[in-house]
MIDOSE-1310 file (N, C-alpha, C; in nm, 2 decimals, decimal comma, always signed):
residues 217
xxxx	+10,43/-5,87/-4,43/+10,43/-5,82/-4,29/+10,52/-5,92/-4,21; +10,61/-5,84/-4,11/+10,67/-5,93/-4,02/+10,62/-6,00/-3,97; +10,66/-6,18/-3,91/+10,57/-6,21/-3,83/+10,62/-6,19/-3,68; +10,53/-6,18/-3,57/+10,60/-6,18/-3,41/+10,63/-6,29/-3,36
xxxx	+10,78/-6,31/-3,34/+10,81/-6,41/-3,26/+10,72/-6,46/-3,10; +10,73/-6,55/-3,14/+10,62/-6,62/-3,01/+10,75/-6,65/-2,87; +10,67/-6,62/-2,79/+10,77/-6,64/-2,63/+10,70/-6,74/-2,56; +10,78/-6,85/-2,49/+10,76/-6,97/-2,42/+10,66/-6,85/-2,27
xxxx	+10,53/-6,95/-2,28/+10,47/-6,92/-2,20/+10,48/-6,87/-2,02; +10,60/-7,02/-1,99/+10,66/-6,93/-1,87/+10,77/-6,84/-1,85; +10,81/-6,78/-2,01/+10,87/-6,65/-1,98/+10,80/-6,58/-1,98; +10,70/-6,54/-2,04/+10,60/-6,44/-2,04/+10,55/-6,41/-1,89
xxxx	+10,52/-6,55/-1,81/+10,51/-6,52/-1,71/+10,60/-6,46/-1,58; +10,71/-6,54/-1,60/+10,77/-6,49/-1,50/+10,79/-6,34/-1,50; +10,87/-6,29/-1,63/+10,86/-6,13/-1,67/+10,76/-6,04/-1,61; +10,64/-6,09/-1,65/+10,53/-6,01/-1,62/+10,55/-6,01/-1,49
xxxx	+10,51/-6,13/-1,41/+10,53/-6,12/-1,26/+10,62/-6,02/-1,20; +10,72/-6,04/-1,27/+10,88/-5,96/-1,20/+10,82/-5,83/-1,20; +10,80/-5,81/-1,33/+10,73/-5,64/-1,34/+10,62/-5,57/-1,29; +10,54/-5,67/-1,22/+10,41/-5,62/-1,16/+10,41/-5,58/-1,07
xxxx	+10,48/-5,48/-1,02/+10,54/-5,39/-0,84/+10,62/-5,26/-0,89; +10,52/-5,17/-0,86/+10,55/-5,06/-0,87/+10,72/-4,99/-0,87; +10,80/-5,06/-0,77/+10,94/-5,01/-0,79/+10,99/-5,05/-0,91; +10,98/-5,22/-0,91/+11,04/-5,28/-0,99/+10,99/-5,19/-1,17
xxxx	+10,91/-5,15/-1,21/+10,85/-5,08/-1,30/+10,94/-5,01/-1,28; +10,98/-4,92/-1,20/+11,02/-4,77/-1,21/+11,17/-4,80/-1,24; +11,24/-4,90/-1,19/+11,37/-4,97/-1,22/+11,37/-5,01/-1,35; +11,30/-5,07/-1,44/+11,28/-5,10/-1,58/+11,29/-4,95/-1,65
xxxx	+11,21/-4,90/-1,63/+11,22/-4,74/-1,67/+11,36/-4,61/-1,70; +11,35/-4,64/-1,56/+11,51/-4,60/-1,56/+11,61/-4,69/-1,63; +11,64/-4,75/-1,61/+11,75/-4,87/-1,65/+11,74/-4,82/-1,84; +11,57/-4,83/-1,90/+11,61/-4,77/-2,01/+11,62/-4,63/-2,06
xxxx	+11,67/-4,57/-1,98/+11,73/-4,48/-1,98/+11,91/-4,42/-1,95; +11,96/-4,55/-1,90/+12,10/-4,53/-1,86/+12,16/-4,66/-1,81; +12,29/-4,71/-1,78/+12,32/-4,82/-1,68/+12,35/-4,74/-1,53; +12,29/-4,82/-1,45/+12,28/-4,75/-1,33/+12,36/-4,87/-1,20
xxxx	+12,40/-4,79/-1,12/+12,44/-4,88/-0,97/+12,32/-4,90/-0,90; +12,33/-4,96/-0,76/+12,23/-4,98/-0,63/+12,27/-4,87/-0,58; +12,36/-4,78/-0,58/+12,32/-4,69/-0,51/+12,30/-4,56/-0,61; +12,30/-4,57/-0,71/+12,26/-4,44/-0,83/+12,06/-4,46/-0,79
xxxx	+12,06/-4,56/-0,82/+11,91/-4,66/-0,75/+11,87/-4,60/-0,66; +11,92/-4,66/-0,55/+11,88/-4,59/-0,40/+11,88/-4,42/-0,39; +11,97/-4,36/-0,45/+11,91/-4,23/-0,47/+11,81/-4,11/-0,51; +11,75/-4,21/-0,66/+11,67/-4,17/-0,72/+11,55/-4,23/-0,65
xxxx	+11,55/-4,34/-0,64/+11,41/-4,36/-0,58/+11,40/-4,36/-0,44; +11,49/-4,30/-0,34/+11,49/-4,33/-0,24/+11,41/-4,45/-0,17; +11,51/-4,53/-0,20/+11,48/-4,63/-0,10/+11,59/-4,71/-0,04; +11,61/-4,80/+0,03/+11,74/-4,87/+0,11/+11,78/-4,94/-0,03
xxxx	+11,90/-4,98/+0,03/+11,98/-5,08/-0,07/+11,98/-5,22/-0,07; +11,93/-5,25/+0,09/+11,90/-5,39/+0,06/+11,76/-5,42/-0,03; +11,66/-5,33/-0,01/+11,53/-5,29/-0,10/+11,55/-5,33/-0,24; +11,65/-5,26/-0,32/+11,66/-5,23/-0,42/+11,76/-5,35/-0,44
xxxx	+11,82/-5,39/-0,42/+11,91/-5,48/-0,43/+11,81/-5,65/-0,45; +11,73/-5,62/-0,39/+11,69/-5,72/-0,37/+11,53/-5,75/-0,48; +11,45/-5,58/-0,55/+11,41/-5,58/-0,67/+11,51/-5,63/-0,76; +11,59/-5,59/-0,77/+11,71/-5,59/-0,89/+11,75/-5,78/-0,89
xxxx	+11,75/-5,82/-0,80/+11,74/-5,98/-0,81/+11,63/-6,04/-0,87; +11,55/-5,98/-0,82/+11,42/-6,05/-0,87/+11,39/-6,04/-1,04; +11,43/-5,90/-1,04/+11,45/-5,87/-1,24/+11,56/-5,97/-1,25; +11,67/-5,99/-1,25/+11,75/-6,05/-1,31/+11,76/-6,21/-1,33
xxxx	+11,66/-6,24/-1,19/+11,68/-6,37/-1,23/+11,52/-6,41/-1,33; +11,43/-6,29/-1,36/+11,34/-6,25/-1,50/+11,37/-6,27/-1,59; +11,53/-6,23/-1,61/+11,59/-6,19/-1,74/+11,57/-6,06/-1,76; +11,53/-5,99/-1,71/+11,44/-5,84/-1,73/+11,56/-5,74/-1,73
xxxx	+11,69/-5,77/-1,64/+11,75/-5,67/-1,68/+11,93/-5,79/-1,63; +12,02/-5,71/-1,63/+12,13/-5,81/-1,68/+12,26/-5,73/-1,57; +12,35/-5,76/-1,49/+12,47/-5,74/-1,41/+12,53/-5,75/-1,46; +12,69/-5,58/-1,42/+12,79/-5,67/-1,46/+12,87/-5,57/-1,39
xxxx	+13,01/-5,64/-1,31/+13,10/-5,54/-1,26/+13,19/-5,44/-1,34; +13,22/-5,40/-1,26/+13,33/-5,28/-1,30/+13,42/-5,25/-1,21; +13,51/-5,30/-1,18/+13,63/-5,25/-1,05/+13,52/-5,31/-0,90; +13,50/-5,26/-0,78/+13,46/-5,27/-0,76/+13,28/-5,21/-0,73
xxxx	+13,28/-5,18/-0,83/+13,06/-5,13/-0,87/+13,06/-5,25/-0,94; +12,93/-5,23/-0,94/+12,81/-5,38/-1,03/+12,73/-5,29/-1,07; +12,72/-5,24/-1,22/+12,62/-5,20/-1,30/+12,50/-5,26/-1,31; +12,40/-5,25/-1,34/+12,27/-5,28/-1,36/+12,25/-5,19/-1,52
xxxx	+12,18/-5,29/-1,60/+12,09/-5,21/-1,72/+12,00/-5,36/-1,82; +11,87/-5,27/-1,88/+11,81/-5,37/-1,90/+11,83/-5,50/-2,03; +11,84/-5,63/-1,98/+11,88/-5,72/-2,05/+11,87/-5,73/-2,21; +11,95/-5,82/-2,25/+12,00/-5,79/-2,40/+11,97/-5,94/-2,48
xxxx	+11,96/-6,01/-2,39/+11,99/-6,18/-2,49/+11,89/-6,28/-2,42; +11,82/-6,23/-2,31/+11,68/-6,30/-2,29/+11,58/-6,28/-2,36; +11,50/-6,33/-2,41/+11,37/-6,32/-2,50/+11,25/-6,28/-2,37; +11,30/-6,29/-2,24/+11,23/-6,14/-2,15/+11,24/-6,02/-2,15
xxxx	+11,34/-5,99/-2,19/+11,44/-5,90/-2,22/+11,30/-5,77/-2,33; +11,31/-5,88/-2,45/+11,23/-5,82/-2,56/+11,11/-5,74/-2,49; +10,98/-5,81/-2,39/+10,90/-5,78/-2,34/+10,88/-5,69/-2,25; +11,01/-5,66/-2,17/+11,07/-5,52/-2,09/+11,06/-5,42/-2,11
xxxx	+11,10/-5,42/-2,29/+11,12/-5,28/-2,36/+11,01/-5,25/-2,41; +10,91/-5,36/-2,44/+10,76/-5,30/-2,50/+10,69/-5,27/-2,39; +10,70/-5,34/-2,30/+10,63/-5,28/-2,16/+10,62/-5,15/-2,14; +10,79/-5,09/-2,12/+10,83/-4,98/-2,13/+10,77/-4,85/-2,17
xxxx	+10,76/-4,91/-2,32/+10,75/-4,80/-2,46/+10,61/-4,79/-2,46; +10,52/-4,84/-2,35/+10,37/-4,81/-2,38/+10,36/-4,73/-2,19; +10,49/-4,71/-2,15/+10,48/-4,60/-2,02/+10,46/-4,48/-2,04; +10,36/-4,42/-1,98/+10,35/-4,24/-2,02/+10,45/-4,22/-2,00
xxxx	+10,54/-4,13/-2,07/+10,62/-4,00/-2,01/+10,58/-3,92/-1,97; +10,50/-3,87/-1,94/+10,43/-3,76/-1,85/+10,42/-3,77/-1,75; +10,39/-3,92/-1,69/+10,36/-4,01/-1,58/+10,43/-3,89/-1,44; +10,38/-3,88/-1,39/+10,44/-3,76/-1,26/+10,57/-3,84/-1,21
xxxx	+10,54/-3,99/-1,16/+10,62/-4,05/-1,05/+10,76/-4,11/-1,15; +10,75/-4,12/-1,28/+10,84/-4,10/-1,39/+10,91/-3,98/-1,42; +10,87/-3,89/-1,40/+10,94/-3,76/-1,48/+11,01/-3,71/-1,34; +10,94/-3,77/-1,19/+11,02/-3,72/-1,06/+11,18/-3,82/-1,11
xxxx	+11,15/-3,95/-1,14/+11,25/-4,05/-1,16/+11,36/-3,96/-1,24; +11,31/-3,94/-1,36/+11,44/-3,90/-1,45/+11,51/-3,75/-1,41; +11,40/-3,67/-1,32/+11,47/-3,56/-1,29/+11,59/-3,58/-1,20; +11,59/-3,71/-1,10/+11,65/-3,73/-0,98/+11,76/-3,82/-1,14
xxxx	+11,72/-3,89/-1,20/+11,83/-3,97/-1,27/+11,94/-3,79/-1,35; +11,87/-3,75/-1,40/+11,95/-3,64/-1,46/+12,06/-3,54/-1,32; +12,00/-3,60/-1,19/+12,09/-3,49/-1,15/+12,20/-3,63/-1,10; +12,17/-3,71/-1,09/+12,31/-3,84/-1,07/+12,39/-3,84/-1,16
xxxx	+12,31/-3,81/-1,32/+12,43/-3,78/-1,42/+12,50/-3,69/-1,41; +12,48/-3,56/-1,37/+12,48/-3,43/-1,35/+12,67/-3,44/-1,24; +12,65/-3,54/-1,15/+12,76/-3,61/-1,07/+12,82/-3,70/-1,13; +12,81/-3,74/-1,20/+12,88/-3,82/-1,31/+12,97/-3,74/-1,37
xxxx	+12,93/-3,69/-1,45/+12,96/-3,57/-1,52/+13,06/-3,47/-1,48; +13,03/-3,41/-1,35/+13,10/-3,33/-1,25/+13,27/-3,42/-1,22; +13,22/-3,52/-1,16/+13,36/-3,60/-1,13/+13,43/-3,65/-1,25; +13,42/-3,66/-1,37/+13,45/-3,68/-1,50/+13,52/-3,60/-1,50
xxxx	+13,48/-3,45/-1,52/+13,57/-3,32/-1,51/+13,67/-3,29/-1,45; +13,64/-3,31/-1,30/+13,76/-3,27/-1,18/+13,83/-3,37/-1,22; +13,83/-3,55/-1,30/+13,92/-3,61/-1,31/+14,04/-3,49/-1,45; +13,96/-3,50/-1,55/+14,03/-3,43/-1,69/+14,09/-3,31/-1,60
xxxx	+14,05/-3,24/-1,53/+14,12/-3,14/-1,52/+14,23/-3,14/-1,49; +14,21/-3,24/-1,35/+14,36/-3,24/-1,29/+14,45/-3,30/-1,35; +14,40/-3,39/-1,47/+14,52/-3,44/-1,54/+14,52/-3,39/-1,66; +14,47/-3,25/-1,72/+14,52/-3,17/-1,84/+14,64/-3,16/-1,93
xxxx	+14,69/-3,13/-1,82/+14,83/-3,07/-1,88/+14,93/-3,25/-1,95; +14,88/-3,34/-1,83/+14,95/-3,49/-1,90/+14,86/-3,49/-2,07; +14,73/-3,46/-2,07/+14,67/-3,50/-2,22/+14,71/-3,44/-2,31; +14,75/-3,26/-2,27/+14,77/-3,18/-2,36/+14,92/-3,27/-2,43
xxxx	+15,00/-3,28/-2,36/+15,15/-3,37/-2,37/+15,16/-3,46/-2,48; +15,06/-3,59/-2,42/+15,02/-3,72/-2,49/+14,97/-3,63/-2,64; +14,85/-3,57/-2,66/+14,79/-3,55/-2,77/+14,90/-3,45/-2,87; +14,98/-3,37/-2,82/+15,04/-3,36/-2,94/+15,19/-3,42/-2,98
xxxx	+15,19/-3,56/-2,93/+15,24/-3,63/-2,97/+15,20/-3,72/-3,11; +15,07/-3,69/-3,14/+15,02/-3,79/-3,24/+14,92/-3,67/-3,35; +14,86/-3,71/-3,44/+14,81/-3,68/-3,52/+14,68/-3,57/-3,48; +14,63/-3,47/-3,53/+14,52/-3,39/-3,46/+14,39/-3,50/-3,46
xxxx	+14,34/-3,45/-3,41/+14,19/-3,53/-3,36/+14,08/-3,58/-3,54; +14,10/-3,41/-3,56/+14,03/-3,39/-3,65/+14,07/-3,51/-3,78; +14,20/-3,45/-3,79/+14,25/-3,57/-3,93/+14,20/-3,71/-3,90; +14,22/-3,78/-3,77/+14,21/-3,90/-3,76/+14,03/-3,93/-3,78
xxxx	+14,01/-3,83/-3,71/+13,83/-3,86/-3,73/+13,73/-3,93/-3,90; +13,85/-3,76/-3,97/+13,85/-3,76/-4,09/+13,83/-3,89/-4,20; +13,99/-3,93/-4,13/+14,03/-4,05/-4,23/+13,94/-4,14/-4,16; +13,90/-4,21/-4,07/+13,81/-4,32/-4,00/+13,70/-4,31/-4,10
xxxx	+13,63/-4,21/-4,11/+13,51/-4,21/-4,23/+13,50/-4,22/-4,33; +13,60/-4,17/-4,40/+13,72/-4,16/-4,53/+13,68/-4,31/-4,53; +13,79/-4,41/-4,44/+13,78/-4,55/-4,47/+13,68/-4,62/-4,47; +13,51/-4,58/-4,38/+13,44/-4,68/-4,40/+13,33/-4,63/-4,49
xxxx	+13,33/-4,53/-4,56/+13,27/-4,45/-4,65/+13,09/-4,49/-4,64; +13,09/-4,58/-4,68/+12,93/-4,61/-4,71/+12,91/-4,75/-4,66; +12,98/-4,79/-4,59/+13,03/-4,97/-4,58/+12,91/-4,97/-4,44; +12,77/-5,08/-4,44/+12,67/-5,09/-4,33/+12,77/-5,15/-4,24
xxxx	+12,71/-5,09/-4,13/+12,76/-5,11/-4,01/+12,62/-5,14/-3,92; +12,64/-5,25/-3,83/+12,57/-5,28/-3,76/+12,60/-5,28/-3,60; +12,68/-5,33/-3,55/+12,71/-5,32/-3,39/+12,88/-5,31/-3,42; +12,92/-5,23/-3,33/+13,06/-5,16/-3,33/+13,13/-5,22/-3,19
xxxx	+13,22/-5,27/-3,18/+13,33/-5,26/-3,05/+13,43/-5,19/-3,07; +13,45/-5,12/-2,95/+13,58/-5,03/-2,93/+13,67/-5,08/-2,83; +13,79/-5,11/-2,88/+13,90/-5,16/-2,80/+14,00/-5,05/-2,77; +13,98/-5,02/-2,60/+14,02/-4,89/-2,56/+13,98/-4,79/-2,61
xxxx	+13,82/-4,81/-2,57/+13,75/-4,67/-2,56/+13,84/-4,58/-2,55; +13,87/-4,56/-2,42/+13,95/-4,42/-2,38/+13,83/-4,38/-2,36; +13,76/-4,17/-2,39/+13,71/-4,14/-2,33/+13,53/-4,13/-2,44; +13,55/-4,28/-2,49/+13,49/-4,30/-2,55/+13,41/-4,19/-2,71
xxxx	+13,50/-4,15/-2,72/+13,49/-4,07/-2,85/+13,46/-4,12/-2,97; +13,50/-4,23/-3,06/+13,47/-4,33/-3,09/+13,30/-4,34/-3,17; +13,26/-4,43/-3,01/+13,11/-4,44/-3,01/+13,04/-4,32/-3,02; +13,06/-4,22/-2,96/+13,05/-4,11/-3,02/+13,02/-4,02/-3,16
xxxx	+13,14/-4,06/-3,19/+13,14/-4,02/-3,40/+13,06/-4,16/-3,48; +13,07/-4,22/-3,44/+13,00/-4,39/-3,54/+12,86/-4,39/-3,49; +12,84/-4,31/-3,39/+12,69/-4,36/-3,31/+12,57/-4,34/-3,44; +12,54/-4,26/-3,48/+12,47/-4,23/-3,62/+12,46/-4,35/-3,71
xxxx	+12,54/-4,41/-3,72/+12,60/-4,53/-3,84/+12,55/-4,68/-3,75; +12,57/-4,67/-3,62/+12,57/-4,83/-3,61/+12,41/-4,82/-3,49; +12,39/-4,99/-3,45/+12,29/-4,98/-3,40/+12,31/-5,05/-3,24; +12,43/-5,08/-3,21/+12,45/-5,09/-3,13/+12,62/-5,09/-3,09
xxxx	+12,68/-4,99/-2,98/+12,83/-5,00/-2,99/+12,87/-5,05/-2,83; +12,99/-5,08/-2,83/+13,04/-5,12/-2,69/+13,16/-5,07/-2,72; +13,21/-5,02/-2,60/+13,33/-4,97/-2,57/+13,42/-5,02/-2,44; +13,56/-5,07/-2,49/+13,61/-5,18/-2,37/+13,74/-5,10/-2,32
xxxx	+13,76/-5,07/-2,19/+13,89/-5,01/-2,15/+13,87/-5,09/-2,01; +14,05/-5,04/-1,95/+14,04/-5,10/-1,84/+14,10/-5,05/-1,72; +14,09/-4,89/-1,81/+14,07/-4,78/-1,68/+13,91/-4,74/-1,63; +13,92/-4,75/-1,51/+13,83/-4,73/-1,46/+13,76/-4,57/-1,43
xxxx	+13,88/-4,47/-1,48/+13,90/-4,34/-1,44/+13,87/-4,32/-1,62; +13,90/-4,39/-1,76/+13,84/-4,35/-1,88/+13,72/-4,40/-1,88; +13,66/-4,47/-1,83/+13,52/-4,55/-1,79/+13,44/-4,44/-1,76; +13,49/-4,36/-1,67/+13,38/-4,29/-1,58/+13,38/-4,16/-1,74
xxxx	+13,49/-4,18/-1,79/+13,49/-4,01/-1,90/+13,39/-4,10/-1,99; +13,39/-4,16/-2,03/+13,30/-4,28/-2,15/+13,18/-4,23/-2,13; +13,16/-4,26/-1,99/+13,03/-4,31/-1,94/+12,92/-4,12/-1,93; +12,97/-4,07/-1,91/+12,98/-3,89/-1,85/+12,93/-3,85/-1,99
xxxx	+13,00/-3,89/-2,11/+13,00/-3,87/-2,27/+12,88/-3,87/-2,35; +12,87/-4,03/-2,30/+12,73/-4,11/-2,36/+12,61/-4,04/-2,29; +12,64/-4,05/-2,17/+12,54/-3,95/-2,07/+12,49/-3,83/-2,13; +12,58/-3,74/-2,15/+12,61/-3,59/-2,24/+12,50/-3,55/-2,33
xxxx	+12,55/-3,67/-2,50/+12,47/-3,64/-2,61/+12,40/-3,82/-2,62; +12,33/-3,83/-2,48/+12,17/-3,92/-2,48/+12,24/-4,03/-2,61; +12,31/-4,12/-2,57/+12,38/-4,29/-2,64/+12,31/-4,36/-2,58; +12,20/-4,37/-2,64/+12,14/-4,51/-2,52/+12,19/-4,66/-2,59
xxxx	+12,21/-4,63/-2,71/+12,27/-4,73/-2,80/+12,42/-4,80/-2,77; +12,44/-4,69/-2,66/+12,63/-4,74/-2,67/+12,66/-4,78/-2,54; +12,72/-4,85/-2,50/+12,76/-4,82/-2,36/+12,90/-4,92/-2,35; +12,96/-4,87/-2,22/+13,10/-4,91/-2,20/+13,14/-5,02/-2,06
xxxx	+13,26/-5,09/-2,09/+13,28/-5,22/-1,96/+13,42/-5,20/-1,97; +13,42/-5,24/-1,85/+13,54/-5,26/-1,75/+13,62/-5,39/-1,86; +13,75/-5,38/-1,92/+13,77/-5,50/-1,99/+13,91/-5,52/-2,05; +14,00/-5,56/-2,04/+14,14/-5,64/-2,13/+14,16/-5,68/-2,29
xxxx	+14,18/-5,59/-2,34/+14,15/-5,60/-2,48/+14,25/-5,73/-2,49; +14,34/-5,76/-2,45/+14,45/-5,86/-2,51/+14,36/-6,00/-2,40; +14,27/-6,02/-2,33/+14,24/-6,11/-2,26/+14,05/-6,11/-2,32; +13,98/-6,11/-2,42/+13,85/-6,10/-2,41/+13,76/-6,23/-2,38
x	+13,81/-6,34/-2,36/+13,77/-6,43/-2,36/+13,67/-6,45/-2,23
C-alpha cells in the first residue's frame, strides 16, 4: 500500500487557515474547475474586485492557488508545485456537488465560458476566409493527426508541451494519452481559441500560457 506523504506542520496550517472563509472555498472550487481572472471571479461570485483580489492573495501567498499573466490579464488557477497545493484538491474532492451555493457557482462559471466561447467565434469568423487560405496551403488536418499517432503508437506519455498551441488542437487529440499538457503561443487572440477549446470538451488536465517558444527560459 502507498504510503502518504507527510506535510510540514505549518503548511498544513496556513492552507487550512487560507481556506477557512467561505469565499475563499468557493474560489478553490471554481479554480478547479477552470483558470479564471478577478473579474471572471467578480462575476460569478458577485463581489468587488478589490474583495476578490484580495482572497486570491491570501490563497496565493497559501500556496493554495498560483498567478500568472497573459498580455495584460493575470490568470488565477489552483497551484501545482506547493505541497499546499496537494491539500486544496482533497479539500475540494470531499465538497458536495450538489451543494446549492456550488452548483449557483458553476452555473454563473458556465455562462463566463459561454463568453469565452462567444468571442472565440466572432474572432474565427472574422478571420475565416485568411484560415481557409493558410490551411490549404499544407497537408489536411486529418493526415497530420493521423501520422502524429502513427508515430507515437503505444509510446507512455506522461505530461505534453505544445509549442504554438495555435488553437490548441493538439492538447486536444493527446488529452486521452497524457496526464498533464501545456500549450504555449504568443497570440493572445489563439489563447483565447485554446482556452474556448479546453473549456468546450471539459480539459481540466490541459491548459495554455501566454509564451515565446524561441525565448523559454
Amino acid at each position: 500500500m502507498p504510503t502518504r506523504a507527510h506535510l510540514p506542520f505549518d503548511t498544513i496550517y496556513e492552507a487550512l487557515k487560507a481556506a477557512a472563509e467561505a469565499t475563499r472555498l468557493r474560489i478553490l472550487a471554481l479554480l478547479a474547475e477552470a483558470e479564471l481572472t478577478v473579474s471572471d471571479l467578480t462575476a460569478i461570485l458577485r463581489q468587488s474586485q478589490p474583495r476578490i483580489s484580495r482572497h486570491l492573495r491570501l490563497l496565493a501567498e497559501a500556496g493554495l492557488v498560483e498567478r500568472f499573466r497573459e498580455g495584460s490579464w493575470a490568470f488565477f488557477r489552483l497551484g501545482e508545485r506547493e505541497n499546499a497545493a496537494k491539500l486544496a484538491r482533497e479539500l475540494i474532492a470531499h465538497l458536495d456537488p450538489e451543494d446549492v451555493t456550488l452548483s449557483r457557482d458553476r452555473e454563473r462559471l458556465a455562462a463566463v465560458r459561454t463568453q469565452r466561447a462567444q468571442a472565440a467565434q466572432n474572432y474565427f469568423r472574422q478571420h475565416a476566409a485568411e484560415w481557409d487560405r493558410i490551411r490549404k496551403l499544407h497537408v489536411a488536418d486529418e493526415a497530420v493527426e493521423a501520422a502524429i499517432i502513427g508515430a507515437l503508437a503505444d509510446a507512455p506519455l506522461r505530461a505534453l508541451l505544445d509549442l504554438g498551441t495555435g488553437t490548441g488542437r493538439m492538447l486536444e487529440l493527446l488529452a486521452p494519452r497524457i496526464e498533464r499538457g501545456l500549450g504555449l503561443d504568443l497570440s493572445l487572440d489563439m489563447l483565447s481559441l485554446a482556452r474556448a477549446r479546453l473549456d468546450r470538451v471539459g480539459l481540466r488536465h490541459c491548459s495554455v500560457r501566454q509564451g515565446d517558444i524561441y525565448d523559454l527560459a
